[in-house]
Every structure is written in C-alpha cells, then in structure tokens.
C-alpha positions in Angstrom: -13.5 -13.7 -15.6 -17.1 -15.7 -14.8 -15.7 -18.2 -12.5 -15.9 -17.0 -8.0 -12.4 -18.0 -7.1 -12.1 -21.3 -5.2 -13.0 -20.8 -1.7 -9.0 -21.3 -0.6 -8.2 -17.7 -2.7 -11.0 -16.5 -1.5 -9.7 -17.0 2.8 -6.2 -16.2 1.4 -7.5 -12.4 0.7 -9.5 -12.4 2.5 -11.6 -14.6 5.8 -8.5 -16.1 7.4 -6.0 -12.9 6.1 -4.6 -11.4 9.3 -2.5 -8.2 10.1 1.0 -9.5 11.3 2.8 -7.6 13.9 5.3 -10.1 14.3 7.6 -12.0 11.4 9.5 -14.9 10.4 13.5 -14.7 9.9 12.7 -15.1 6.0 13.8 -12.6 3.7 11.3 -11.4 0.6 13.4 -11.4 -2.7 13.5 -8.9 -5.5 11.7 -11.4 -7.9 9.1 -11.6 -5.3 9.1 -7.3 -4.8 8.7 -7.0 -8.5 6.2 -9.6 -9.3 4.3 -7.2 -6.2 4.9 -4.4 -8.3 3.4 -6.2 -11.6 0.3 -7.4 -10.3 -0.9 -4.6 -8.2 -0.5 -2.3 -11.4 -3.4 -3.9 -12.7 -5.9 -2.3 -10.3 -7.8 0.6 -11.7 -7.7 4.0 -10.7 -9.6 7.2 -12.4 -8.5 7.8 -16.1 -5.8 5.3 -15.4 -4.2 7.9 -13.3 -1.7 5.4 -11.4 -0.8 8.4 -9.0 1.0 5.7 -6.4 4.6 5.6 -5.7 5.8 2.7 -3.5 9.5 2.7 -1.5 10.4 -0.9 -0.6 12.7 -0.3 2.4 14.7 -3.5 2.9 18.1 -2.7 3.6 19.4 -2.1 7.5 20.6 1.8 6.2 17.1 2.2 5.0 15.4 0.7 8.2 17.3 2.5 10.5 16.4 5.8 9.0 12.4 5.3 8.9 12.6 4.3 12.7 12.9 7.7 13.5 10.0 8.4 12.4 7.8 5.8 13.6 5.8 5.4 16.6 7.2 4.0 19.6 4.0 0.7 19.2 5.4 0.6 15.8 9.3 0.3 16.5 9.4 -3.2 17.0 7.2 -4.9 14.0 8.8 -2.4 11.2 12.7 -3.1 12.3 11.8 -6.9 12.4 9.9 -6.9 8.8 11.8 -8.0 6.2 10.6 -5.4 3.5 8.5 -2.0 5.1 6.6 -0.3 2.1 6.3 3.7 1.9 2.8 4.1 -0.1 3.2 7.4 -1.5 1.4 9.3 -4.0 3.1 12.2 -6.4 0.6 15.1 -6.4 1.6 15.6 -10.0 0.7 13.0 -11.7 -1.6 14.2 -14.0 1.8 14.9 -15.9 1.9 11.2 -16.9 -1.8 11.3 -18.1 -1.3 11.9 -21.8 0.8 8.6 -21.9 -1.1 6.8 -19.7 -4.8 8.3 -20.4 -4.4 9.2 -23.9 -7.7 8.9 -25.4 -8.5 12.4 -23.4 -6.7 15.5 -22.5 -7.2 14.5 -19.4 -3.9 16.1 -17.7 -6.0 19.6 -18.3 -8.6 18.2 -16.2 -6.4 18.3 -13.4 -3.0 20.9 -14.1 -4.2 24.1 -12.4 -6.7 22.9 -10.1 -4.8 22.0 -7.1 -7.5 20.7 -5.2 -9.2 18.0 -7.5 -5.4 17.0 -8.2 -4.6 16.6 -4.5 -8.4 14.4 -3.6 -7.1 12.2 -7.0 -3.7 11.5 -5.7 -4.8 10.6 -2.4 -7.7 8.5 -2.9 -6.2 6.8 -6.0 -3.4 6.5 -4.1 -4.7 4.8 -1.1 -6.7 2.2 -3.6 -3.4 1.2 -4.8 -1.7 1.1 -1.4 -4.4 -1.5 -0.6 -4.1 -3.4 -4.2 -0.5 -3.6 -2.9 -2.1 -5.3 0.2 -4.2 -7.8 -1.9 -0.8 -8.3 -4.4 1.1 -9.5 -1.6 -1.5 -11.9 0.0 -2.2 -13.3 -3.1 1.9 -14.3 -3.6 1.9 -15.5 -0.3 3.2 -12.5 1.4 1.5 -11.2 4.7 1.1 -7.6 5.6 0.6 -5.3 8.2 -0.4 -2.1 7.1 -0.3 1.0 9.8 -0.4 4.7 10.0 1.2 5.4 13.1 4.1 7.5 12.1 5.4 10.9 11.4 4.4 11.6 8.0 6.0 14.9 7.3 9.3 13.1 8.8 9.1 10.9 6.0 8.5 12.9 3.4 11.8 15.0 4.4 14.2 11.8 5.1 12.6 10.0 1.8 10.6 12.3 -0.3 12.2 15.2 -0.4 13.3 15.6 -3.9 10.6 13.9 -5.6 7.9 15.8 -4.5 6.0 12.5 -3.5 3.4 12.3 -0.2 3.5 9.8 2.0 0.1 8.0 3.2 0.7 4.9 5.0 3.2 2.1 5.9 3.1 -1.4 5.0 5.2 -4.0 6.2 5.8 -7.2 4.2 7.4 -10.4 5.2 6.3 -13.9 6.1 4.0 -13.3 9.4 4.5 -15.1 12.8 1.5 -16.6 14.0 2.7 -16.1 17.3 2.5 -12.3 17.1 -1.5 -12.1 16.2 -4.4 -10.7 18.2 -7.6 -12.7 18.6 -9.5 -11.9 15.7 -11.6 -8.8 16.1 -15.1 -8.6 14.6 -16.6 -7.1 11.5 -19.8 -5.1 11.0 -23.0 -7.2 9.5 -24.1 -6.2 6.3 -27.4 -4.2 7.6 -24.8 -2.2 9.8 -22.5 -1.3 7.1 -24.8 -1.5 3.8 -28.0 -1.1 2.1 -29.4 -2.2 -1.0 -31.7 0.5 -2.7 
C-alpha cells in the first residue's frame, strides 16, 4: 500500500463523484449488494467496533413503506433508486466487542456508560455509512446520500425490534446525468485546514 492510486480511481471517488438525484432503469444485483457489504467492512472504526447496520431497501413493499417517511424533495429520487440504504447503528454494540475486539475487555469500556456508547455508535457509525459511499463508487455504483426524513418514523416502521438507530439514507443505483446540479464549490485548504 505505497503506490497513490491512478488518477482515474482517484476522480471515480472522488473529483468527478457527483450526488445523483435522478437514476437509470438498471437494477443493482445481490452479487453487487454483497460485494458492497464486503468491501466497506474493511474500514476502521474504534476497537474494531463495527457498530453499523445497513437495510438495503430494494423491493416495491419495502419502498413504498420508507416513503412515508421521507421528505416531500426526497419522494421522487428514493422511489426511483433502484436500492435506498438505511445506515443504522445498534447502540449496543459493544456486545459484539469480545469477538470482534478480543485482545481487550473492551465491551466494559462501554456496557454501563450510556453516553460514550451512544457518541461510539454514532460516529463509528456514520464513518461506515460514508465507507458504504466510497464502496459503492469504487464498484461503479453512484450515490446520493440525504438526511431529509423522519427518523424516529423509521426506526418504528424498520427498527423496531432490533433496537437499531437510524442516521441517514443512501440511495444506490446507476445515476442519470441528466438529474445533476452544476457542481457546487469546495472550501480551499487555508479555509478548511491548517498545518501546525
């Protein structure tokens, strides 16, 4: 792991990457959804923690149900995506931690203080929501990740008896360039970073 990638992976991920509001009639296949799965695993998270839990909603029953809780802006692009991911998190994950973190007792670190579990979860959570986002542009997937929903809706109609939190929605599917925004601009380094 010495070599930049070529400049080609580099605009797939990232430069010419867009957010897709609008998709192509092509369906994203359960090889393709599992190979997802496998490669966004990789990314870390603290003491291996893995506290992420994705739904991949492809089926009409299942579409039809989130679009209740949606936004009305966000009606449209989600009923029209072929796959619409739940990134969830399960607040108890440290239960998991002496199979996945076994070198430490690290599930005490967590079990019985409610609030360092809950910050883990969700910021471990969201970093694997967007190594879900990286996954899927790097099999050739494009995304369009939102937050505009009901999130306490979701939880009930999709959540309920797992205990799972819901943080944000990505759609998945093969984009239609004919559905993007003019690109909007970034900050420059000296507005967003310093070197000390």
């Amino acid at each position: 792991m010495t070599e930049p990638l070529p400049p080609a992976a580099l605009d797939q991920l990232f430069r010419t990457a867009r957010t897709h509001n609008k998709w192509l009639d092509k369906p994203v296949s359960d090889e393709t959804i599992h190979a997802l799965y496998e490669l966004l695993k990789w990314g870390p998270t603290s003491a291996n923690a893995s506290p992420a839990r994705f739904l991949f909603l492809r089926s009409p029953e299942a579409k039809a149900k989130l679009k209740e809780a949606l936004s009305p802006g966000n009606i449209e692009k989600t009923m029209t995506a072929p796959v619409t991911v739940i990134v969830a998190h399960d607040p108890k994950f440290y239960d998991l931690l002496p199979r996945l973190f076994p070198h430490a007792d690290a599930k005490s670190w967590f079990a019985g203080n409610w609030s360092l579990a809950d910050i883990t979860a969700f910021r471990n959570g969201t970093l694997q929501g967007a190594y879900l986002m990286l996954a899927a542009r790097a099999l050739g997937l494009d995304v369009g990740a939102m937050s505009g929903f009901d999130n306490m809706k979701v939880d009930e109609l999709f959540l309920a008896d797992t205990g799972w939190k819901s943080n944000f929605l990505v759609n998945l599917g093969y984009g239609d360039p004919a559905g993007l925004f003019p690109r909007s601009p970034r900050l420059e380094f000296d507005e967003a970073a310093k070197i000390l």
